[in-house]
BAFI-3210 file (N, C-alpha, C; in Angstrom, 3 decimals, decimal comma, padded with zeros to 6 digits):
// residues 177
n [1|2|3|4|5|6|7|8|9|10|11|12|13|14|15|16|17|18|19|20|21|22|23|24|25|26|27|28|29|30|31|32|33|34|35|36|37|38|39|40|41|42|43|44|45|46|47|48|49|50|51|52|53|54|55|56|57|58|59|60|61|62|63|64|65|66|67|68|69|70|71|72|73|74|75|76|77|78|79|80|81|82|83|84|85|86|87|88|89|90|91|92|93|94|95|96|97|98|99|100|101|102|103|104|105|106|107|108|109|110|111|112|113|114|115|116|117|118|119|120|121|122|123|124|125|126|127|128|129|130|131|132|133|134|135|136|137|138|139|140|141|142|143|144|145|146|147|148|149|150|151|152|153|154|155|156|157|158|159|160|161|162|163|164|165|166|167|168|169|170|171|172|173|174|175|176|177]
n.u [014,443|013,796|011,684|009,370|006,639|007,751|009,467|007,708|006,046|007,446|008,655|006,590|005,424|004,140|004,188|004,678|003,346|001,110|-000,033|-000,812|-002,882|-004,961|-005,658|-007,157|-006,568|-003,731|-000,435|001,866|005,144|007,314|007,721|009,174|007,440|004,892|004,399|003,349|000,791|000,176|000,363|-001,931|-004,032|-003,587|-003,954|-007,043|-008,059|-007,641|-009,009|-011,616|-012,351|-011,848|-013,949|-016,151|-016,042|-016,515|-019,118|-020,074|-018,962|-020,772|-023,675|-023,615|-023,009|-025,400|-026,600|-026,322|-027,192|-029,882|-029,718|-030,235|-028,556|-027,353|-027,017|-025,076|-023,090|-022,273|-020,473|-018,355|-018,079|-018,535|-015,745|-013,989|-014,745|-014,474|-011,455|-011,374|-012,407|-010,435|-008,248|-008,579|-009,267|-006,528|-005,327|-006,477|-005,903|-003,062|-001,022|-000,186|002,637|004,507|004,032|005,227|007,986|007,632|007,761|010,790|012,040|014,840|014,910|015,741|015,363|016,076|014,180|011,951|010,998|010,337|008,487|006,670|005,903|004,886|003,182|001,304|000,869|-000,827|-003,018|-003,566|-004,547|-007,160|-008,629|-007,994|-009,150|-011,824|-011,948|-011,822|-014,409|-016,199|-015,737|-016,773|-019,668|-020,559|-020,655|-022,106|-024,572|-023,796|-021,163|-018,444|-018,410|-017,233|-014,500|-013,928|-014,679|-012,592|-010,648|-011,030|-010,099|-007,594|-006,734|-007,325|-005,543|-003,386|-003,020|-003,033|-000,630|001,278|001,329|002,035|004,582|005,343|004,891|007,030|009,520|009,488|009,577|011,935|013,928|016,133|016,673|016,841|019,399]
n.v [003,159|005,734|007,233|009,865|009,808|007,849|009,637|011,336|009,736|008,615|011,066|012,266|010,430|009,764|008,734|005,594|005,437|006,407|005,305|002,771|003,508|003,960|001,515|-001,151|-003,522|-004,118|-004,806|-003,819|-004,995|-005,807|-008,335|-011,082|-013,236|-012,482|-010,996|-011,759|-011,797|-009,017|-007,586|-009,258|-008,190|-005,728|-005,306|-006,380|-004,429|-001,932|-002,948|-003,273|-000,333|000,524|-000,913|000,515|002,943|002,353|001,374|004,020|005,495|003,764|004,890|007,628|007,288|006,551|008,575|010,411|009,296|009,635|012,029|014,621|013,518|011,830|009,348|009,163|009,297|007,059|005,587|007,013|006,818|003,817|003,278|004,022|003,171|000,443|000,795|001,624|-000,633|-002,583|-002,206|-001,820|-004,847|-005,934|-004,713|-006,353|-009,110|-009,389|-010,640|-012,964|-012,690|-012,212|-013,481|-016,109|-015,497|-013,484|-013,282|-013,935|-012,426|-009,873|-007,449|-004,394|-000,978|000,845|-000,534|-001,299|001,055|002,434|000,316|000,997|003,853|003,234|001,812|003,650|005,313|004,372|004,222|006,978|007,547|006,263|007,978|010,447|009,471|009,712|012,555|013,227|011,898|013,261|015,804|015,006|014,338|016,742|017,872|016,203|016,903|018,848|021,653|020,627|018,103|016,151|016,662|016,536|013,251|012,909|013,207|012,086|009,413|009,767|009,695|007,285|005,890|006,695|005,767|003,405|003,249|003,886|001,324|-000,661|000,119|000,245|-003,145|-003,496|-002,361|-004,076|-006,655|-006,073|-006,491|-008,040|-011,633|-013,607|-015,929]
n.w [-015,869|-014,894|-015,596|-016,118|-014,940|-013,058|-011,530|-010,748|-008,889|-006,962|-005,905|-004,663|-002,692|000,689|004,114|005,703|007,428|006,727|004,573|005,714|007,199|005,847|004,350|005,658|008,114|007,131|006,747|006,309|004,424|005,950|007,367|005,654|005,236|005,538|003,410|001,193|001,504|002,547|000,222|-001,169|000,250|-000,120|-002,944|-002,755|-001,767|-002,894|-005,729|-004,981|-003,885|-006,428|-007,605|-006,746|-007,666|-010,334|-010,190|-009,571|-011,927|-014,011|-013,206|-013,330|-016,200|-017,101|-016,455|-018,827|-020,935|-020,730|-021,043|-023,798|-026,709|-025,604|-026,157|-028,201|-027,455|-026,218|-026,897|-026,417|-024,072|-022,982|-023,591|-021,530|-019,368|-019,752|-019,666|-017,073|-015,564|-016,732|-015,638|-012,841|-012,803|-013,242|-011,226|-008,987|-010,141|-010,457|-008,528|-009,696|-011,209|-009,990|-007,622|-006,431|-005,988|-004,311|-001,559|-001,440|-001,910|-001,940|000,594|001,422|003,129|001,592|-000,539|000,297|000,522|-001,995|-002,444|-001,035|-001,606|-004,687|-004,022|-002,476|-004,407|-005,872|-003,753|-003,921|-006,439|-006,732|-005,381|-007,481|-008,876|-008,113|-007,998|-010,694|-011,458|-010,199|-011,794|-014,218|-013,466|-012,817|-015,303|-017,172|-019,862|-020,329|-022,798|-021,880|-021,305|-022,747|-022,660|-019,824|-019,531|-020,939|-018,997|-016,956|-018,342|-018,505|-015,888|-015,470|-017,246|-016,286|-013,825|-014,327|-016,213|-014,016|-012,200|-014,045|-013,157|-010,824|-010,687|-012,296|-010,061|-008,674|-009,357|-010,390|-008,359|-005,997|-005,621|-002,723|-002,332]
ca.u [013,224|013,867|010,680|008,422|006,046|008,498|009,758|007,010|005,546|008,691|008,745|005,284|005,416|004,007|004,498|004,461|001,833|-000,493|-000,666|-001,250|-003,703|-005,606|-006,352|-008,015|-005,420|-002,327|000,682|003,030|006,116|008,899|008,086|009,321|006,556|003,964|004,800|002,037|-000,424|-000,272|000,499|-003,390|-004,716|-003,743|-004,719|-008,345|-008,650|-008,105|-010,109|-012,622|-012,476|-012,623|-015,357|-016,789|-015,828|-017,387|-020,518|-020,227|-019,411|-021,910|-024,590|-023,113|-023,258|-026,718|-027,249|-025,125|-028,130|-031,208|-029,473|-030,101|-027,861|-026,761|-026,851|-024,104|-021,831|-022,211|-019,003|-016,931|-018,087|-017,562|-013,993|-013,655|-015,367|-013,856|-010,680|-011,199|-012,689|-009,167|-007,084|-009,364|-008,430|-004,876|-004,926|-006,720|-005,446|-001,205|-000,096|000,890|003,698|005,792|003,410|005,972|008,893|007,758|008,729|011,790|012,878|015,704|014,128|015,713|014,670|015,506|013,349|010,601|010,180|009,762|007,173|005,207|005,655|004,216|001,501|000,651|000,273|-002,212|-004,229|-003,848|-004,988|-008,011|-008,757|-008,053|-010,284|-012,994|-012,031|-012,293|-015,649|-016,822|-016,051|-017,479|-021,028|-021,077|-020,528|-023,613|-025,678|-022,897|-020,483|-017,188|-018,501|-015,699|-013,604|-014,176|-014,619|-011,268|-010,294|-011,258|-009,539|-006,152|-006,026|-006,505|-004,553|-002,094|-002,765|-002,339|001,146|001,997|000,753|002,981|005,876|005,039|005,467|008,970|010,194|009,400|010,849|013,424|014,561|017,057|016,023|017,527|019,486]
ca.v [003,354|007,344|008,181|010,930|008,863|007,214|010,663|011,632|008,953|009,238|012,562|012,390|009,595|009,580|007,900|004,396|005,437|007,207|004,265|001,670|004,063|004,227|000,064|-001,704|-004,901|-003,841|-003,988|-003,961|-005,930|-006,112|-010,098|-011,980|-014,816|-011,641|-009,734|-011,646|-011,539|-008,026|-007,501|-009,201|-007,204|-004,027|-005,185|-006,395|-003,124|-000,906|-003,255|-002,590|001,365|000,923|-001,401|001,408|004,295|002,071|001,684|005,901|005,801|003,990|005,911|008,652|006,765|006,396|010,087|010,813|008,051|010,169|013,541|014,973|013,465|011,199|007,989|009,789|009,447|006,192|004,710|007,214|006,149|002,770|003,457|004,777|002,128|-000,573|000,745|001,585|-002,432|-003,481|-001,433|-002,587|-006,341|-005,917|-004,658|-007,727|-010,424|-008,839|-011,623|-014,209|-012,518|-012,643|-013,847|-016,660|-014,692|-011,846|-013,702|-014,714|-010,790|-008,944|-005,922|-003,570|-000,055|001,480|-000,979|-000,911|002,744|002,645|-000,327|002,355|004,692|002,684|001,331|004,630|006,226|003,353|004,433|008,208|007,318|006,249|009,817|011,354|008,671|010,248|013,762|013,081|011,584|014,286|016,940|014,232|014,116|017,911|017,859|015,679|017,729|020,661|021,333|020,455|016,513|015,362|016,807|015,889|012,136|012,216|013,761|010,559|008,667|010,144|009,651|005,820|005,574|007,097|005,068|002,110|003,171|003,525|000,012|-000,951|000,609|-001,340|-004,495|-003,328|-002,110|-005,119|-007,873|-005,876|-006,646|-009,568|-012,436|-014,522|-017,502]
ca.w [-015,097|-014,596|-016,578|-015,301|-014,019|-011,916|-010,435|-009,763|-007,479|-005,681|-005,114|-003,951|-001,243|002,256|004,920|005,486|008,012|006,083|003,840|006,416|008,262|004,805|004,609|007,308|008,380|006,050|008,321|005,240|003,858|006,644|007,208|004,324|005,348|005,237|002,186|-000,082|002,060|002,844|-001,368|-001,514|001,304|-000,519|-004,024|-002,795|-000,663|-004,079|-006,098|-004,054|-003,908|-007,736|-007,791|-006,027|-008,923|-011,641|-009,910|-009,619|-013,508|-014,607|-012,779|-014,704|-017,930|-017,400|-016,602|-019,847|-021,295|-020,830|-021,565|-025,218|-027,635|-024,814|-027,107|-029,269|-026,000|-025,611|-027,361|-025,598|-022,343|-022,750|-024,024|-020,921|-018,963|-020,649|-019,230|-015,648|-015,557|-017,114|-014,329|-011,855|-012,853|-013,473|-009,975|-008,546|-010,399|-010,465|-007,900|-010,502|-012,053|-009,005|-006,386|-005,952|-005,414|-003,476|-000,032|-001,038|-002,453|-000,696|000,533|002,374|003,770|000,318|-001,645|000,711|000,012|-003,271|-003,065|-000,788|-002,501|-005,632|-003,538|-001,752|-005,414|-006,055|-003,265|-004,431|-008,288|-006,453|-004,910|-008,004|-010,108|-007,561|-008,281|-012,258|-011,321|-009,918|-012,846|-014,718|-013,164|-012,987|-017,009|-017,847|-020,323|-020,882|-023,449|-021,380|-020,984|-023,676|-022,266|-018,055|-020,412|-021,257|-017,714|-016,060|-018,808|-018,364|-014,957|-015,280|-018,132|-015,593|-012,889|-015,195|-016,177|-012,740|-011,238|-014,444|-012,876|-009,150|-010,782|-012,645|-009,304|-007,467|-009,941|-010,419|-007,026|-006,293|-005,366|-001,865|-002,824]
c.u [013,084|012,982|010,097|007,941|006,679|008,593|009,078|006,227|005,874|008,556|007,422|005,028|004,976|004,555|004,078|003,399|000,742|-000,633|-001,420|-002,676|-004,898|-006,401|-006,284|-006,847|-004,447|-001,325|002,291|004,224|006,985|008,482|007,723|007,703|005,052|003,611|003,525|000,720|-000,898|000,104|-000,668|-003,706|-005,016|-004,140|-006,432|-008,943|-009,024|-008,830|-011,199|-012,886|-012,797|-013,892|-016,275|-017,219|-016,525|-018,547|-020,829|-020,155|-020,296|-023,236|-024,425|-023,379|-024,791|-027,667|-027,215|-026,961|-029,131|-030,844|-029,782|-028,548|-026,917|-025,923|-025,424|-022,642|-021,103|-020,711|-018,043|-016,876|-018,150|-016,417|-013,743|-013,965|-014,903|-012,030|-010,424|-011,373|-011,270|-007,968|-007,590|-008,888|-007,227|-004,458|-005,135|-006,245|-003,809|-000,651|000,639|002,391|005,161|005,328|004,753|007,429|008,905|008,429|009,921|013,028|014,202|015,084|014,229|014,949|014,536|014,153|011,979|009,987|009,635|008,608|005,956|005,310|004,736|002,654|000,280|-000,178|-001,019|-003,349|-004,427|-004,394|-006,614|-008,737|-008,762|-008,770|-011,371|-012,846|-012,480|-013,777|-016,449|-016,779|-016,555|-019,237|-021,617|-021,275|-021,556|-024,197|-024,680|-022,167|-019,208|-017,123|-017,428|-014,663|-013,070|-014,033|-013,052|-010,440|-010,234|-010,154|-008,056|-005,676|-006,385|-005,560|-002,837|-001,741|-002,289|-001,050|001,572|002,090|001,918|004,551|006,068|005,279|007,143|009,818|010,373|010,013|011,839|014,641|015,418|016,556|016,852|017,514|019,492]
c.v [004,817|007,594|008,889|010,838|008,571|007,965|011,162|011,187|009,163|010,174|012,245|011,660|010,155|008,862|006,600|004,441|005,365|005,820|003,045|002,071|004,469|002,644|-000,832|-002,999|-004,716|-003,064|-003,840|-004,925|-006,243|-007,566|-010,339|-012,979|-013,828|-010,712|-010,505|-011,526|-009,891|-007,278|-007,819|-008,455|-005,703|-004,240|-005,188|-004,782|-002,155|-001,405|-002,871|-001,586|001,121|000,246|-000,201|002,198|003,219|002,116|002,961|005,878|005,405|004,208|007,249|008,299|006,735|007,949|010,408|010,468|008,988|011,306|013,287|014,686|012,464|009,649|008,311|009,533|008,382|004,957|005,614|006,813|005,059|002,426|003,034|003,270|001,105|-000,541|000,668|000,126|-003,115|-003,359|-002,006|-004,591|-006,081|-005,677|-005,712|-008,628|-010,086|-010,501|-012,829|-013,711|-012,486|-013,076|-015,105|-016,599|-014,017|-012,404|-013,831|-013,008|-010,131|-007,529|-005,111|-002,404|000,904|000,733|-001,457|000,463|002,932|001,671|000,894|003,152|004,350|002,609|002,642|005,884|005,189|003,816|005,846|008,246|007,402|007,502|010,358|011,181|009,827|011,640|014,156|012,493|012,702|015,774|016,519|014,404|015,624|018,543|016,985|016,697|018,866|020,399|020,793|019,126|015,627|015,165|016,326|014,460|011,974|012,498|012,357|009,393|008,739|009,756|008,120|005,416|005,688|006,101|003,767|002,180|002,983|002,159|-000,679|-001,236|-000,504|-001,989|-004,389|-003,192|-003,375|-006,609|-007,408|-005,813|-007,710|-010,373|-013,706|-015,347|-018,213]
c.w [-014,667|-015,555|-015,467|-014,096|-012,615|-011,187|-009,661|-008,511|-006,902|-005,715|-004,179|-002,923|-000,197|002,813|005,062|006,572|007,907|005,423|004,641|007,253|006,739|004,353|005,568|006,698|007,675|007,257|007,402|005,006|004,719|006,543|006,190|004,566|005,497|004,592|001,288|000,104|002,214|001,460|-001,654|-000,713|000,664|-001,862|-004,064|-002,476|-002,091|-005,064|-005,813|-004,230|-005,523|-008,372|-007,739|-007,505|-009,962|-011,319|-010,195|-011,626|-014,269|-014,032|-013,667|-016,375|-018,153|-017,715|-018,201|-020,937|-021,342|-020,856|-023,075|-025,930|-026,405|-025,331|-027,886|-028,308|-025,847|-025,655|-026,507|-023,907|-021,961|-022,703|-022,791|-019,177|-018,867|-019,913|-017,784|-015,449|-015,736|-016,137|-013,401|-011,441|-012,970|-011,724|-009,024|-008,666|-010,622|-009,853|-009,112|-011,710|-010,958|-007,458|-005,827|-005,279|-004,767|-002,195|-000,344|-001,625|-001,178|-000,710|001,945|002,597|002,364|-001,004|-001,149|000,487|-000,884|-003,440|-002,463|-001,135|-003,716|-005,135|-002,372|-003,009|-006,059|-005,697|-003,414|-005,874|-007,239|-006,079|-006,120|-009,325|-009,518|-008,023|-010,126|-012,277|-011,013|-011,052|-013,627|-014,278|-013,121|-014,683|-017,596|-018,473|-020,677|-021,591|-022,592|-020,997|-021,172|-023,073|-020,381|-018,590|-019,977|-019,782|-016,944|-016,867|-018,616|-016,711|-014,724|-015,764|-017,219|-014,272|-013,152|-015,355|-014,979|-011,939|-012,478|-013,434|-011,284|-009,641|-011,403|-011,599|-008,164|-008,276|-010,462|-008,944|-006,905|-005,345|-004,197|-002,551|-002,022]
res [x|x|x|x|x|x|x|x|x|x|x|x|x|x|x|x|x|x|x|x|x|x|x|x|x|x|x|x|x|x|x|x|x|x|x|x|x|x|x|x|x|x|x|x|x|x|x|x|x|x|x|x|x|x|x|x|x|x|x|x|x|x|x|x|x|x|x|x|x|x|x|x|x|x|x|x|x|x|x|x|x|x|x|x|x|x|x|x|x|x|x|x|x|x|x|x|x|x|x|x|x|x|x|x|x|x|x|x|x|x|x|x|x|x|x|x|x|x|x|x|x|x|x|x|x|x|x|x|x|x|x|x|x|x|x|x|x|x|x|x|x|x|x|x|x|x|x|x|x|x|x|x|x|x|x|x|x|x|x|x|x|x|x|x|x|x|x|x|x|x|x|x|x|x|x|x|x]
***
């Protein structure tokens, strides 16, 4: 599990503050008997925010739409589309791969870090979906579109790997007998 990725989340961590002070009712994992609840709490919350960003992209797609040669676009911005939607669900619907286990996980102070950590780079993907949105909407109509395009794409693609990595770190946990 020492890929890049990984290091870099970790390195990058906040505080278990900032994260909690970032979604409304999320009081995080210490009670076992409130770890899945506050595991949906924080998946709906970033659902949500990316509900948000697709609405923003396709407003954009539409711009894209009545620019010159806009039609020509249109497969790469579904690509693109097509993926944020799939990250989006993956983030929503996650609980059933260890929704039944998560209460019963051993999870001390080191393996709470790393879930916030995981789940604090969740809610930083989001931020930096918006920032790829935004060089995105200023690239309508100019040559550098493709490229802002794929800008946005890389950083789900990235956020995708990472939300990967959250679920590896969390059933790779041991499990109270």
């Amino acid at each position: 599990m020492a890929s890049a990725l990984y290091d870099k989340i970790v390195s990058q961590r906040g505080s278990f503050e900032r994260l909690v002070a970032k979604i409304p009712g999320f009081k995080g994992y210490h009670e076992k008997n409130a770890r899945r609840m506050a595991d949906r709490l924080l998946r709906d919350h970033i659902a949500g925010e990316l509900d948000r960003r697709i609405d923003r992209f396709e407003s954009v797609e539409r711009e894209v739409l009545d620019a010159p040669g806009g039609l020509m676009k249109m497969t790469a911005t579904r690509r693109v589309k097509t993926k944020l939607r799939t990250y989006r669900d993956r983030v929503y619907t996650a609980a059933p791969k260890y929704d039944g286990m998560f209460a019963q996980l051993k999870i001390g102070t080191k393996e709470l870090d790393e879930i916030y950590a995981f789940d604090e780079a969740q809610v930083r993907y989001v931020g930096l979906i918006d920032d790829a949105l935004t060089v995105l909407e200023a690239a309508v109509g100019q040559e550098g579109f493709d490229a802002a395009l794929d800008g946005v794409l890389d950083v789900v693609n990235e956020a995708d790997d990472a939300f990967d990595l959250r679920d590896n770190v969390i059933t790779g946990f041991e499990v109270e007998g």
